[in-house]
C-alpha positions in Angstrom: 96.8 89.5 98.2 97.8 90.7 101.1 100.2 88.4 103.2 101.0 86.4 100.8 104.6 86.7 101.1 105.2 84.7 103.9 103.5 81.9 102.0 105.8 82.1 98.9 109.0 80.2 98.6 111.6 81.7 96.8 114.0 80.1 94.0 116.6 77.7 95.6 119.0 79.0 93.8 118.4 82.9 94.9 118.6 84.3 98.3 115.5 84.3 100.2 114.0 87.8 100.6 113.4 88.1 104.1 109.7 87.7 105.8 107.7 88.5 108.4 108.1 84.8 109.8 111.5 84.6 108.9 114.2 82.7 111.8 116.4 85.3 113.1 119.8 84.2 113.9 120.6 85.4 118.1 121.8 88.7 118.6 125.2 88.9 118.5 126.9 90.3 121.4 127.4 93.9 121.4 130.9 95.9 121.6 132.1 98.3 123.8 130.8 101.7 121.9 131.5 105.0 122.2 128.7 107.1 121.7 127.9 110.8 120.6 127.6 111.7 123.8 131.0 110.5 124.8 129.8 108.0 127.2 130.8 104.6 127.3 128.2 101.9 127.5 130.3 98.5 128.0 128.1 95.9 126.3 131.0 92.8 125.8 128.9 90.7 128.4 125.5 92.3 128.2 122.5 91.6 130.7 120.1 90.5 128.9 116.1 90.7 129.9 112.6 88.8 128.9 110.8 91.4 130.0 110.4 95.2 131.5 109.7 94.4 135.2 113.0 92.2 135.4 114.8 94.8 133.8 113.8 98.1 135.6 114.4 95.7 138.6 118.0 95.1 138.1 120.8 97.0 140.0 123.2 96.9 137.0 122.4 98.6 133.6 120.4 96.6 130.9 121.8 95.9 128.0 119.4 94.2 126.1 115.5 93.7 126.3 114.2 90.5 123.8 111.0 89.1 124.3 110.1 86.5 121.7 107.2 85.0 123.3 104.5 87.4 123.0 104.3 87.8 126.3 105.0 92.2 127.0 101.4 93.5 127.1 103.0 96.4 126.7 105.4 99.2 127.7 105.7 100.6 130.8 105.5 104.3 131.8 109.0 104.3 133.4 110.6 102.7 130.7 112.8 105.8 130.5 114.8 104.9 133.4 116.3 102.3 131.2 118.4 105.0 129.8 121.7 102.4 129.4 119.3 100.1 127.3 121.2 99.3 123.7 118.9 96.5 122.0 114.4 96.5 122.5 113.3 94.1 120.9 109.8 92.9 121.4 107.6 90.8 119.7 104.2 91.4 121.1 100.3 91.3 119.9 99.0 93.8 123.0 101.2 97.0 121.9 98.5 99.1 121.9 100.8 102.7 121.9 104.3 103.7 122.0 104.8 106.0 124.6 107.1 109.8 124.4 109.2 108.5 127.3 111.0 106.1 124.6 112.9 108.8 123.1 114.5 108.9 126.2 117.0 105.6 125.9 119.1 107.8 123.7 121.8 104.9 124.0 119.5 102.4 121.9 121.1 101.3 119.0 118.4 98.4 117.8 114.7 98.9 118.5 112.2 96.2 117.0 108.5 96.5 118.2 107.3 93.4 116.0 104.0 91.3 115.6 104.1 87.9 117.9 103.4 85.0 114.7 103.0 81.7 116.4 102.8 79.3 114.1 101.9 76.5 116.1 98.3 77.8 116.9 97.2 77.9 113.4 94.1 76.8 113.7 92.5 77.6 116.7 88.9 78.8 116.3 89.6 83.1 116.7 87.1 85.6 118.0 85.6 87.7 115.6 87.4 90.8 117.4 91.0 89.1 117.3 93.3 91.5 115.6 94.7 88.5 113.2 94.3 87.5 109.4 94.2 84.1 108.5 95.9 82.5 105.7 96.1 78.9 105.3 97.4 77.5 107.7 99.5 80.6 109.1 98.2 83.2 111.8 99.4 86.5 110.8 98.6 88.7 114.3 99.5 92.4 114.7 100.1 95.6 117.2 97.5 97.9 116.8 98.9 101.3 117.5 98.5 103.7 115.0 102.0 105.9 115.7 105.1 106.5 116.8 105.7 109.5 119.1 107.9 112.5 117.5 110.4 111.7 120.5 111.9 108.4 118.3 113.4 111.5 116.6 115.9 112.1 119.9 117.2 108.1 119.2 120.2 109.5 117.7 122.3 106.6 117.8 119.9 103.8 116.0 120.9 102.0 113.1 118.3 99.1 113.4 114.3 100.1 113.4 111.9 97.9 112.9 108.1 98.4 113.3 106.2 95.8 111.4 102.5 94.2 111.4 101.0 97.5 113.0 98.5 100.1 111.9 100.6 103.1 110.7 99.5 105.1 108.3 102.0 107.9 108.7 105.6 108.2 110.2 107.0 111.2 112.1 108.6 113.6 110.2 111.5 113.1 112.8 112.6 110.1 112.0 114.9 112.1 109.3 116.9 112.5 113.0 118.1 109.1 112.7 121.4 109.7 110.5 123.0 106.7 111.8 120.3 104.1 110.6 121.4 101.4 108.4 118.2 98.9 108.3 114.7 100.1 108.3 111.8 97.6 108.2 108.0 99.3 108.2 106.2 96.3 106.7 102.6 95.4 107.1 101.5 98.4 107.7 99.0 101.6 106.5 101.7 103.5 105.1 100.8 105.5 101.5 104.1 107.8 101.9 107.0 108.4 104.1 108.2 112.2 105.2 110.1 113.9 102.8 112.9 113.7 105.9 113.4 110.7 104.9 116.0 111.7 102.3 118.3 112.7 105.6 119.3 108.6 106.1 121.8 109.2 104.1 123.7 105.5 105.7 120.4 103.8 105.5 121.2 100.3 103.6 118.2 98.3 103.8 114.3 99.7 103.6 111.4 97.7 103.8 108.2 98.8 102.8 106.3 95.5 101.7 102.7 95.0 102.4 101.6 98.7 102.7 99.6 100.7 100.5 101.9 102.7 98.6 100.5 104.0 95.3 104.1 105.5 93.8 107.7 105.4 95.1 108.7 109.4 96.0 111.4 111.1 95.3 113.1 111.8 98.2 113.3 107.4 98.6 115.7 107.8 95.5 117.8 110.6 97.4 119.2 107.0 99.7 122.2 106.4 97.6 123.7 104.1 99.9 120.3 101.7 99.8 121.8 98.1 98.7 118.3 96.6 99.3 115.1 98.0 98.7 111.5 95.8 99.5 108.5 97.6 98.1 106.3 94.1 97.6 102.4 94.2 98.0 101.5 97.5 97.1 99.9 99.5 95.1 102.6 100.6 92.8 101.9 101.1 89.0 105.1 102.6 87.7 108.9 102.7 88.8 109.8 106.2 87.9 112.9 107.0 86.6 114.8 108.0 89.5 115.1 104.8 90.3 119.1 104.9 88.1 120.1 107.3 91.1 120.0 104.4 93.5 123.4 102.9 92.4 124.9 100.7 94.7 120.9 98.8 94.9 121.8 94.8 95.0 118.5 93.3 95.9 115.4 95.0 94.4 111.9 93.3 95.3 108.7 94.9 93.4 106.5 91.5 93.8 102.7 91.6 93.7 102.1 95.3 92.6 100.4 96.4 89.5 103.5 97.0 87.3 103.3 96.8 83.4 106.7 98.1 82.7 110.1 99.8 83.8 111.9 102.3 82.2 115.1 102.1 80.3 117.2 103.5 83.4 116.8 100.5 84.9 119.9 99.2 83.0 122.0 101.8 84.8 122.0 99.6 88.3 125.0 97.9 87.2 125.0 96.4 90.6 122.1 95.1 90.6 121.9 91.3 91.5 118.6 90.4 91.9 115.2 91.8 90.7 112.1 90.0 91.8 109.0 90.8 89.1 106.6 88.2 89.7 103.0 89.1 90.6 102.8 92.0 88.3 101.6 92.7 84.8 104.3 92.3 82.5 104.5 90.7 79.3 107.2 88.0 77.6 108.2 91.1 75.5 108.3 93.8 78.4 110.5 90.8 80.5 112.7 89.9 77.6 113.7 94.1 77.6 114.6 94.1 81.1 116.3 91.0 81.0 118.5 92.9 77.9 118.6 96.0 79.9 120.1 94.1 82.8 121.9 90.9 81.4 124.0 90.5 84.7 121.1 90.4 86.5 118.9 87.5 87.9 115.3 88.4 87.7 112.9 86.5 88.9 109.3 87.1 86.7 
């Protein structure tokens, strides 16, 4: 069912996989970088902005951009003058498209464009035309673009990108660009593949794919040798192929509410694995009682 993992609690005793709804802990104030353009962007006091107008308004640089509130109907058409900006992050339900002039703020080194989820209006009678799911007592709301322009290719110095709870069904082949990323998070989306150019986040740490509608994991995802987490819940998935031993500094892996009946034997060669969540698939006392031979230092959750 889709959404339904930010309704499940996780064991007490394991780390809880992180959710759409999930706190996040306040940014933490950014260094003094040098960038690959051997510019300095001083960020050890940075100015920090709710919103665009304030931002593009202000005689000294930006820093950072976080609106929590759901209140950014959108972005504006000279948010390329913002070219000192190191931290977007906006959660919003009225991002309707993500313009060119983005790849622009080649200085951004975290970019979240993120559903608004305000719990406290669960609820409230919706129009028929409100771009939300309901579930329980939780309102899951969403963006509805549909892209992301080939200029988030020129972001050269990112290593956080999130774009969750829009409708993407396909991501620019540039984002293979993006050498520096360490965390990508594309959940609750359209998504049935990524770009073979994905293989070229070589630093990448952390994907998130949850809640899309992948049908098989491809290749190039086990090319990420450096992945210690990988989030492929609520999909489509009915096999783990082999690859998956290349992947073998993978900590946390999360296959949750797919359609899996087995994994294969290289699974025991993720020595590092620490946590493997199972549950909501198809597998039997027998297939569980392998894996759990296969990986005896691991904690798996069925």
């Amino acid at each position: 069912m889709r959404g339904i993992l930010s309704v499940m609690e996780s064991p007490l005793d394991l780390p809880v996989v992180s959710t759409e709804i999930a706190r996040e802990e306040p940014a933490a104030k950014l260094p003094r970088l040098q960038l690959t353009d051997h510019s300095t962007l001083d960020c050890s006091n940075p100015n920090t902005y709710s919103n665009f107008e304030a931002a593009l308004a202000a005689t000294d640089p930006a820093c950072v951009i976080e609106s929590r509130d759901g209140s950014v109907a959108g972005f504006p058409s000279n948010i390329g003058n913002l070219k000192k900006l190191a931290t977007l992050k906006i959660y919003s339900n009225s991002i309707s498209s993500v313009p060119p002039q983005i790849g622009n703020l080649t200085n951004l080194l975290v970019l979240e464009i993120n559903p608004f989820r305000d719990l406290s209006v669960a609820g409230v009678a919706l129009k028929p035309d409100d771009p939300v799911t309901v579930l329980g007592t939780y309102i899951f709301a969403r963006n509805t673009f549909a892209e992301l322009p080939r200029e988030i290719g020129a972001l050269t110095n990112l290593t956080n990108l999130s774009v969750r709870g829009a409708l993407l069904s396909e991501v620019p082949r540039e984002i293979g660009n993006l050498h520096r990323l360490a965390e990508l998070s594309l959940e609750d989306n359209r998504l049935t593949a990524l770009p073979p150019e994905i293989a070229e986040l070589q630093l990448l740490k952390k994907l998130v794919l949850d809640q899309n509608s992948l049908s098989e994991l491809q290749f190039e995802i086990f090319k990420l040798t450096s992945l210690t987490e990988l989030q492929v819940a609520d999909n489509s998935l009915t096999y783990i192929p082999r690859w998956i031993s290349n992947l073998e500094n993978l900590e946390t892996l999360d296959l949750r509410f797919n359609h899996l009946k087995e994994l294969p034997p290289e699974i025991g060669s993720l020595r590092k694995l620490k946590y493997l969540y199972l549950f909501g698939n198809e597998f039997s006392a027998e297939e569980i009682s392998r894996i759990r031979a296969l990986l005896p230092n691991t904690q798996i959750i069925p």
